[in-house]
C-alpha positions as CSV (number, residue, x, y, z in Angstrom):
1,X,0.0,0.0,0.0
2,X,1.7,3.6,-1.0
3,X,2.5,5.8,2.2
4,X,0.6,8.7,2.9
5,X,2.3,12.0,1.9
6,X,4.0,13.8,4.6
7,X,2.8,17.1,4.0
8,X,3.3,19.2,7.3
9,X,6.6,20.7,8.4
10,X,7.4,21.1,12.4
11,X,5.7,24.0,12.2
12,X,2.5,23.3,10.1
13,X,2.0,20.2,12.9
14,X,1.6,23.2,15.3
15,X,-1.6,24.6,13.8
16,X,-3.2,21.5,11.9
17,X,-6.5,21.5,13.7
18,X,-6.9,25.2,11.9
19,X,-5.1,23.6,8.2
20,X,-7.9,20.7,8.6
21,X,-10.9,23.0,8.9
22,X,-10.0,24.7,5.8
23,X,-9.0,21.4,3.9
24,X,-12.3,20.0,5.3
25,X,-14.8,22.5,4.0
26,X,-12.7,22.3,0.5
27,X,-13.3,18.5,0.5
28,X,-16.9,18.7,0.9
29,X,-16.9,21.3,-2.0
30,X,-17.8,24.0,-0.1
31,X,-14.9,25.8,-2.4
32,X,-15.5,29.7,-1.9
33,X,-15.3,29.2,2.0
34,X,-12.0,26.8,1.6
35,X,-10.6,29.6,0.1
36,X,-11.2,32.4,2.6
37,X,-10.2,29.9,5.3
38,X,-7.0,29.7,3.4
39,X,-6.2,32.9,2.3
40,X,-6.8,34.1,6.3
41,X,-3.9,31.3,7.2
42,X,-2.0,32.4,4.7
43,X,-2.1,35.9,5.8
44,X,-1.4,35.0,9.6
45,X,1.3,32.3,8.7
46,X,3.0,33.4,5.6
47,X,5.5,31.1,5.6
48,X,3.5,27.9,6.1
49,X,4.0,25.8,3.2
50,X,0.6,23.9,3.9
51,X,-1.8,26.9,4.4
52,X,-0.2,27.7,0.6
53,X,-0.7,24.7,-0.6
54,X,-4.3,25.0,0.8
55,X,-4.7,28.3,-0.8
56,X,-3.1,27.1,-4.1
57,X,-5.5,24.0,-4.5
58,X,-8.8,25.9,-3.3
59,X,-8.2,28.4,-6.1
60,X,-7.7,25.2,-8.8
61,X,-11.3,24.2,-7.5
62,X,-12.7,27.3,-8.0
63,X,-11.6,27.8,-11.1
64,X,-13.0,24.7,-12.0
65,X,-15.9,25.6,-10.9
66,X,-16.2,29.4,-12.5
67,X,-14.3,27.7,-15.5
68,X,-11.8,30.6,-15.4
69,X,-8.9,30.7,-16.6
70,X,-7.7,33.7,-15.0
71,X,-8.4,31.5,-11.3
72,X,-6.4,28.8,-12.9
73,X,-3.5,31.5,-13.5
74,X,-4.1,32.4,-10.0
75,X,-3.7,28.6,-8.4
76,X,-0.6,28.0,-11.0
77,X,1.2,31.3,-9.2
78,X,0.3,30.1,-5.8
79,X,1.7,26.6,-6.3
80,X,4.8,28.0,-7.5
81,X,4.8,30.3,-4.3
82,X,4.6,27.0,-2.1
83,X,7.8,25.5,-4.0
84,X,10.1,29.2,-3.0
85,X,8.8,28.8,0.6
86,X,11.6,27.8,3.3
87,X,11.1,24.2,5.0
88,X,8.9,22.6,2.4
89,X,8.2,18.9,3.1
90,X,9.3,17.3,0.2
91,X,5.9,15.3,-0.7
92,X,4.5,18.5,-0.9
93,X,6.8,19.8,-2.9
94,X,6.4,17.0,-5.1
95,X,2.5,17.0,-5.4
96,X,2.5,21.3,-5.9
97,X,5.1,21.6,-8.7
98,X,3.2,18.4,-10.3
99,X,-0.1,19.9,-10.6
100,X,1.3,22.8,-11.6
101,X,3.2,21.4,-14.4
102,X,-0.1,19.6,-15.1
103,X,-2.5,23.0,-15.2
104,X,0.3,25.0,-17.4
105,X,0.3,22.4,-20.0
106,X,-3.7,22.7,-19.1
107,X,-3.4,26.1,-20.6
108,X,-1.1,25.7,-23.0
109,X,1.2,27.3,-21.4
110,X,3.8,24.6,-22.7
111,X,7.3,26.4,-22.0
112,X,6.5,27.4,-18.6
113,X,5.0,23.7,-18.0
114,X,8.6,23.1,-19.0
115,X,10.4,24.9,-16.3
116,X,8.6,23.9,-13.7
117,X,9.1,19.9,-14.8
118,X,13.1,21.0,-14.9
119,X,13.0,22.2,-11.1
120,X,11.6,19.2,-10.3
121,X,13.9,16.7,-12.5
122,X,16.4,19.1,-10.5
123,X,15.4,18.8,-6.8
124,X,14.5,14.7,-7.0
125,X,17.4,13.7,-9.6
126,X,16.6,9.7,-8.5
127,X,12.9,9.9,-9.7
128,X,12.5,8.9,-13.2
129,X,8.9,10.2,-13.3
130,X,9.6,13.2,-13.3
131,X,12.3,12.9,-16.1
132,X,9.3,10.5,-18.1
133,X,7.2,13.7,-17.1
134,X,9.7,16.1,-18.6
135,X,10.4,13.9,-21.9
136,X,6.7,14.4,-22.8
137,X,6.9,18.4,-22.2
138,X,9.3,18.5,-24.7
139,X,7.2,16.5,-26.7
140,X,4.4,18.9,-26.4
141,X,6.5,21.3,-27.3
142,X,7.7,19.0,-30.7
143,X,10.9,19.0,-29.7
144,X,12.0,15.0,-29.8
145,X,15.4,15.4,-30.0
146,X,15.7,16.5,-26.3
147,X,12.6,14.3,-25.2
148,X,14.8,11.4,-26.7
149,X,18.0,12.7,-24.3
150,X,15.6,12.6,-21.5
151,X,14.0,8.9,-22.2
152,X,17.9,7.8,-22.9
153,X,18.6,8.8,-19.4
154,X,15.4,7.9,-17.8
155,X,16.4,3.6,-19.0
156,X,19.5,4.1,-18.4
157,X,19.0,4.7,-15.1
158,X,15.6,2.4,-15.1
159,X,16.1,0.1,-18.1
160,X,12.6,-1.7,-17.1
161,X,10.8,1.4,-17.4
162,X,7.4,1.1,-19.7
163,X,6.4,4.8,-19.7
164,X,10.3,5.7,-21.3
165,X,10.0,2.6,-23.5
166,X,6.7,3.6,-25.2
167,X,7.8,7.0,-25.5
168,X,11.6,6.3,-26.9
169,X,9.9,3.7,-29.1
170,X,7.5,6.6,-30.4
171,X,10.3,9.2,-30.9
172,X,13.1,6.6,-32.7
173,X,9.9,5.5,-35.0
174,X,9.5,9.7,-36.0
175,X,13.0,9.3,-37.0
176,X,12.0,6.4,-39.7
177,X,14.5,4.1,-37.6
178,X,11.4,1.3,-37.5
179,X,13.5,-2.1,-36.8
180,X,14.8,-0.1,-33.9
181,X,11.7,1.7,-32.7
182,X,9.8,-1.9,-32.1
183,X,11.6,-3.6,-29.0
184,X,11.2,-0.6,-27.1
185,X,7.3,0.0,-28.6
186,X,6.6,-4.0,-27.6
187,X,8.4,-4.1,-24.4
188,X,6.8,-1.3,-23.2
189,X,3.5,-2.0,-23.9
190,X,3.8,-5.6,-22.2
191,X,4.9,-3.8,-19.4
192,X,1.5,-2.8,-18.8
193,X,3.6,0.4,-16.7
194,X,0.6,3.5,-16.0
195,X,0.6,5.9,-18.8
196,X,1.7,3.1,-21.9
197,X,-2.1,2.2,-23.0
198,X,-2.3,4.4,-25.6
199,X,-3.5,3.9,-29.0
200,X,-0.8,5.9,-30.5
201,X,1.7,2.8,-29.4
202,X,-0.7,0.4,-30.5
203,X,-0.9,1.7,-33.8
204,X,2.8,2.6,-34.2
205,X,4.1,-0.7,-33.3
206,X,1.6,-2.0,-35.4
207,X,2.7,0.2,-38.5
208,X,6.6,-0.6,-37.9
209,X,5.8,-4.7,-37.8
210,X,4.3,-4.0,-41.4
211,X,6.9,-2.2,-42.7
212,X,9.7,-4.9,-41.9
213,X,7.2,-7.3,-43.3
214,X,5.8,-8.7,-39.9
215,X,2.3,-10.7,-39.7
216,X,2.6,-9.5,-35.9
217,X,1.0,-6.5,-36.4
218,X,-2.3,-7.8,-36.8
219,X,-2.0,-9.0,-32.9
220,X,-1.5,-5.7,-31.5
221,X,-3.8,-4.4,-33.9
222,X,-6.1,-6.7,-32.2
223,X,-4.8,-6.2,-28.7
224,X,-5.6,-2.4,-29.2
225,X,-9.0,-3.0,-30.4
226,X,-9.7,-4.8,-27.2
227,X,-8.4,-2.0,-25.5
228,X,-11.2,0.0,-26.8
229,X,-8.2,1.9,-29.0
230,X,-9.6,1.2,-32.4
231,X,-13.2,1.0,-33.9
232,X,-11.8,-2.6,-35.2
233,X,-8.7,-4.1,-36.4
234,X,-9.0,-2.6,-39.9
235,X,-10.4,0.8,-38.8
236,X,-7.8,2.0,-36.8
237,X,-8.4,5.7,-36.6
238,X,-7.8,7.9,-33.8
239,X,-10.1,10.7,-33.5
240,X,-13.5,9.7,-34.1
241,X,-17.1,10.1,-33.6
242,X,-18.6,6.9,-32.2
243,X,-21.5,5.7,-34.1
244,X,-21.3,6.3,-37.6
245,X,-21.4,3.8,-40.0
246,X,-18.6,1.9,-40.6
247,X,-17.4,0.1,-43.8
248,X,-14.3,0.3,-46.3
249,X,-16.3,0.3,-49.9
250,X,-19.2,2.9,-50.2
251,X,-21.4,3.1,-52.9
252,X,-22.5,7.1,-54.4
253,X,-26.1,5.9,-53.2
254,X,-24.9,5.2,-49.7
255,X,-22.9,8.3,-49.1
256,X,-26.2,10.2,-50.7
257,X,-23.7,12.7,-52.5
258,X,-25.0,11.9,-55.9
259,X,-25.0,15.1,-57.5
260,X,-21.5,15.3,-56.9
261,X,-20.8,12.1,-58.0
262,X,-22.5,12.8,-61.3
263,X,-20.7,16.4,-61.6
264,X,-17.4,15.2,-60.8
265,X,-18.1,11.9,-63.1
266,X,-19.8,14.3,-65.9
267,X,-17.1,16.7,-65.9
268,X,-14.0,14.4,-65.9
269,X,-12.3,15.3,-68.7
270,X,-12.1,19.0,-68.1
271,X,-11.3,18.3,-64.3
272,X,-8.1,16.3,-66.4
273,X,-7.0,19.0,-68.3
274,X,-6.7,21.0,-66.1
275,X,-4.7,18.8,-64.2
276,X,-3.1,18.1,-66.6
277,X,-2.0,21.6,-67.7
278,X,-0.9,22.3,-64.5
279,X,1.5,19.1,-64.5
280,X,2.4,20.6,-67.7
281,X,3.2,24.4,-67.0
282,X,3.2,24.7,-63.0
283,X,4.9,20.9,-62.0
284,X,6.4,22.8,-58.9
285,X,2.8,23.3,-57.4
286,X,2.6,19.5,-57.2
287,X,4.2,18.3,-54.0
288,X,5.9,15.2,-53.0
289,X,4.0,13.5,-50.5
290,X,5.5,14.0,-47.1
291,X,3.8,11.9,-44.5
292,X,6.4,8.9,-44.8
293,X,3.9,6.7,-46.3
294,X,5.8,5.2,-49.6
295,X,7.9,2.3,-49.8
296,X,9.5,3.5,-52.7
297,X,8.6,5.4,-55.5
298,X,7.5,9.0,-56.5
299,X,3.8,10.2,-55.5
300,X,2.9,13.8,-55.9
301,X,-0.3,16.0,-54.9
302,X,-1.9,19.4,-55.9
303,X,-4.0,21.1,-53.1
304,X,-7.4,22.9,-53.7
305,X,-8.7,22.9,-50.7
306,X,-7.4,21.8,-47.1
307,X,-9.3,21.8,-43.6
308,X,-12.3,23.3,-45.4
309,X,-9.7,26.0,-46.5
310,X,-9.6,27.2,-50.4
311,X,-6.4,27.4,-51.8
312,X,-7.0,30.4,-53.9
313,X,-3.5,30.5,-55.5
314,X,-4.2,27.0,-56.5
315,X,-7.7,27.4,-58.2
316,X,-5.9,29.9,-60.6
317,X,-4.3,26.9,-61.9
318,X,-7.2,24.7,-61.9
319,X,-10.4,27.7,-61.8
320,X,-13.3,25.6,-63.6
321,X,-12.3,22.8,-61.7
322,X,-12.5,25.1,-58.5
323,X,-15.9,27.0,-60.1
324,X,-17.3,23.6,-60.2
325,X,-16.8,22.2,-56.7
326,X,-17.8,25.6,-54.8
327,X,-21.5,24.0,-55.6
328,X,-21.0,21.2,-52.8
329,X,-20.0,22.2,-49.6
330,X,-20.2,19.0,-47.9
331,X,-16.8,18.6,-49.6
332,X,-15.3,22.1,-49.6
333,X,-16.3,22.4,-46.2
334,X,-14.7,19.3,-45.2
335,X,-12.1,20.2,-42.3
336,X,-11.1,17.2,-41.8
337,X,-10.0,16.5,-45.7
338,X,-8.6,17.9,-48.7
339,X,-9.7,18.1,-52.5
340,X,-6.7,17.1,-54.8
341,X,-4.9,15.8,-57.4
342,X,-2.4,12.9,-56.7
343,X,-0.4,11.6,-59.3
344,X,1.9,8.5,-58.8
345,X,4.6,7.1,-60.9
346,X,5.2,3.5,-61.8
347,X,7.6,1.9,-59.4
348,X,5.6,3.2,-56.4
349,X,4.5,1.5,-53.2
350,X,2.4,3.3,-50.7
351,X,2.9,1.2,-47.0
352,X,-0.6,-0.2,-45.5
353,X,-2.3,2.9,-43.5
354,X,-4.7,4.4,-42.0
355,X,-6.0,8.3,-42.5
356,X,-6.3,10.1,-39.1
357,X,-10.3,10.6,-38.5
358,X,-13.7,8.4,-39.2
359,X,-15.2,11.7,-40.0
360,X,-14.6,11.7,-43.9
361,X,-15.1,9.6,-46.5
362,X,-12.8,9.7,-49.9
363,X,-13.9,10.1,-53.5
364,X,-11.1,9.2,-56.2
365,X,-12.1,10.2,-59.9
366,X,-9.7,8.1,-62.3
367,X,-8.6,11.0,-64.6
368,X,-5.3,9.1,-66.3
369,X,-5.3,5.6,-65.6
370,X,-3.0,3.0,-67.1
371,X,-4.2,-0.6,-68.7
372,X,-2.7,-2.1,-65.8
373,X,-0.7,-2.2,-63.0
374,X,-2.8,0.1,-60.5
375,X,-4.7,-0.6,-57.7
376,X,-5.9,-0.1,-54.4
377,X,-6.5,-2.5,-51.6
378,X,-8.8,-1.0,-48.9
379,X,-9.2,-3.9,-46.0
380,X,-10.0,-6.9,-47.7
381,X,-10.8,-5.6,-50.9
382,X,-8.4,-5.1,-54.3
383,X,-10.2,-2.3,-56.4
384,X,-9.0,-0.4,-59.3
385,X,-9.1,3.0,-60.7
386,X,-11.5,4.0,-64.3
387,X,-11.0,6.7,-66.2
388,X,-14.3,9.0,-65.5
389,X,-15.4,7.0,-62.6
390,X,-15.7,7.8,-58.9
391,X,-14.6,4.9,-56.2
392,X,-15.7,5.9,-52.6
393,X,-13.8,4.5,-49.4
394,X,-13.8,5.3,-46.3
395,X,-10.0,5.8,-45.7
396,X,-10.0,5.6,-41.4
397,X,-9.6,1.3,-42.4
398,X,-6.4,0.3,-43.5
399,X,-5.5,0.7,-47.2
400,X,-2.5,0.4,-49.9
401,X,-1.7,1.1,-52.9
402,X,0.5,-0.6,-55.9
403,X,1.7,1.7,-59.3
404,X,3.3,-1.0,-61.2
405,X,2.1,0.6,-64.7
406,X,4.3,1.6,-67.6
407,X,3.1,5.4,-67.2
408,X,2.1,7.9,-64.4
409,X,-1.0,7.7,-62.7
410,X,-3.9,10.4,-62.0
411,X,-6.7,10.9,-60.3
412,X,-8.5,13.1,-58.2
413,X,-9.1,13.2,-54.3
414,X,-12.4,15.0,-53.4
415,X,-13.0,14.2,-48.9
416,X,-16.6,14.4,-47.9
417,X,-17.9,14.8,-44.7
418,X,-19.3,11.1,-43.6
419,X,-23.0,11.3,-44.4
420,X,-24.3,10.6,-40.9
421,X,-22.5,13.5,-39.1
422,X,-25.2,16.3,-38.2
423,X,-24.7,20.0,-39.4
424,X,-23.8,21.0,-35.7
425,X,-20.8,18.6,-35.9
426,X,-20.0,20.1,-39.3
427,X,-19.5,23.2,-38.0
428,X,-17.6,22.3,-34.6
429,X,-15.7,19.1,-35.1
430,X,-12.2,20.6,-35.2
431,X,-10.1,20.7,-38.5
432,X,-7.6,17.8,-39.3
């Protein structure tokens, strides 16, 4: 059974029946009274590190409460008051620079979050979880390479550590080094260490395994849907809205888009050309794709619209195409897609993956499509492209795709919102 924190000091033990009146009326949420209590210690016994601590945690209820952000500035100031007070117990300090940490990061406050976590790493060098706290700061803050010195130190120092295993796993599989990255993603997840059941390991570990080739990957695919990670072991998305209907293959009729489908399907050939001018005239607007998602090969997009955002310097490239999608806002509106074109040259293999959000559904219009040597496998199912015809998948299940063609390869990418989401969610889901 973990000890109880030692919070008082010598002196705080001399006026605890006063400290436990205030701390009782704050446990029985009676918050705006626990805070006067507090604040009148604090005022008597300035330098009582508990009174503070009283004062600091009151304030972090009441804003709470008030859902106030300027109270939660307050309580993040008053924790940091308790840690510059002489004769703190160190529990105490512990548990105050914590939450503070915790509620700057809260805020977004990420760089401050970042400090604090330091002067903790720096009082209790022997406890790696405040270093494992530290590593992710710097991840919030993107910066891996000195979240991976922290994770290096943290194992070794604790070489059975979960948390640092996950998270060194994570960080060396950023880096594209994916033979390395998967002991330390396994090992950590059989650990079964607090803070390592997360589907991000799940579905990284997964993703290395398949990209050296390993059949493993469908067991922790597995093991992550029964952790309640993943819709199912093909639909491995991670931010979703629960409920909505679920399949790889959709038919126009399903999606109820059809005057789209028709449009883009009716209008193929100029949609083409002016692809194809572009590819011609403007090659540098197409962009290699940068997600680390090929094997090998070359695979190249042009961007109309992104996060429900119109590229206008785009659309002067491609303006009847543009003109003609501004009529359905269900896919210019999409934040949580893109409309482009994608062209892919032979030679090219695009890994098994899965997009980001069961929010959208994906619309590719063959526009240049080779006799042979294309296709797309989404879950189960081999499809392949036609010239003037729309395929609809829902790209949140695993998919892959195969240029083995004597010539290039284009389509067009319209995203749609999935049908079942309600205007409200249109509007609020946040972009992707």
């Amino acid at each position: 059974k973990k000890k109880k924190p030692k919070l008082l000091n010598k002196f705080d033990k001399t006026i605890k029946a006063e400290l436990d009146a205030a701390e009782k009326l704050r446990k029985k949420g009676k918050v705006e009274e626990a805070l006067r209590a507090f604040e009148a210690l604090v005022n008597q016994y300035p330098q009582s590190p508990r009174a503070r601590y009283g004062k600091a945690q009151s304030e972090d209820d009441l804003a709470e409460k008030m859902r106030s952000n300027e109270m939660l500035q307050q309580a993040i100031n008053t924790y940091d008051e308790v840690a510059s007070l002489p004769n703190v117990p160190s529990d105490l300090m512990k548990l105050s620079l914590k939450r503070e940490a915790d509620r700057q990061q809260f805020l977004g406050r990420m760089r401050g979050s970042l400090v604090t976590l330091q002067k903790l790493v720096q009082l209790f060098p022997s406890d790696t979880s405040f270093k494992n706290d530290l590593g992710v700061g710097y991840l919030l803050m993107g910066d891996n390479s000195n979240a991976k010195k922290v994770y290096e130190e943290v194992l070794s120092l604790a070489p059975n550590d979960g948390f640092a295993k996950v998270h060194y796993g994570f960080i060396l599989k950023a880096e594209n080094k994916i033979a390395e990255s998967i002991p330390y993603l396994k090992e950590g997840l059989e650990s079964g260490d607090p803070g390592t059941d997360d589907g991000r390991f799940y579905f990284h570990l997964g993703d290395a395994l398949q990209r050296i080739g390993d059949k493993e990957a469908y067991k922790w695919y597995e093991l992550g849907y029964q952790r309640g990670h993943f819709a199912s072991v093909w639909q491995r998305s991670l931010y979703n809205v629960k409920g909505l209907k679920a399949q790889p293959w959709w038919t126009a009729k399903e999606t109820g888009y059809t005057e789209l489908v028709k449009s883009l399907e009716k209008n193929w050939k100029l949609i083409r050309d002016e692809g194809l001018a572009v590819m011609d005239k403007k090659r540098s607007l197409f962009l290699p794709e940068d997600e680390n998602l090929r094997e090998k090969g070359d695979w190249s997009q042009f961007t109309l619209w992104q996060q429900g955002r119109k590229n206008e310097n785009s659309c002067k490239g491609a303006p009847k195409t543009c003109a003609l999608l501004e009529r359905f806002p269900e896919a210019t509106g999409c934040r949580r897609g893109q409309i482009k074109y994608s062209v892919m040259h032979p030679g090219t293999h695009v890994w098994p993956h899965t997009g980001p959000t069961n929010c959208r559904l994906r619309m590719h219009l063959g526009l240049v499509i080779p006799k042979e040597g294309c296709r797309i496998r989404c879950a189960q199912e081999n499809r392949t492209w036609e010239e003037g015809k729309v395929l609809i998948f829902d790209d949140s299940f695993e998919h892959e795709v195969w240029q083995d063609a004597e010539s290039y390869r284009l389509i067009f990418i319209v995203d749609v919102w999935h049908p079942e989401l309600t205007a409200q969610q249109r509007r609020t889901l946040p972009a992707i």
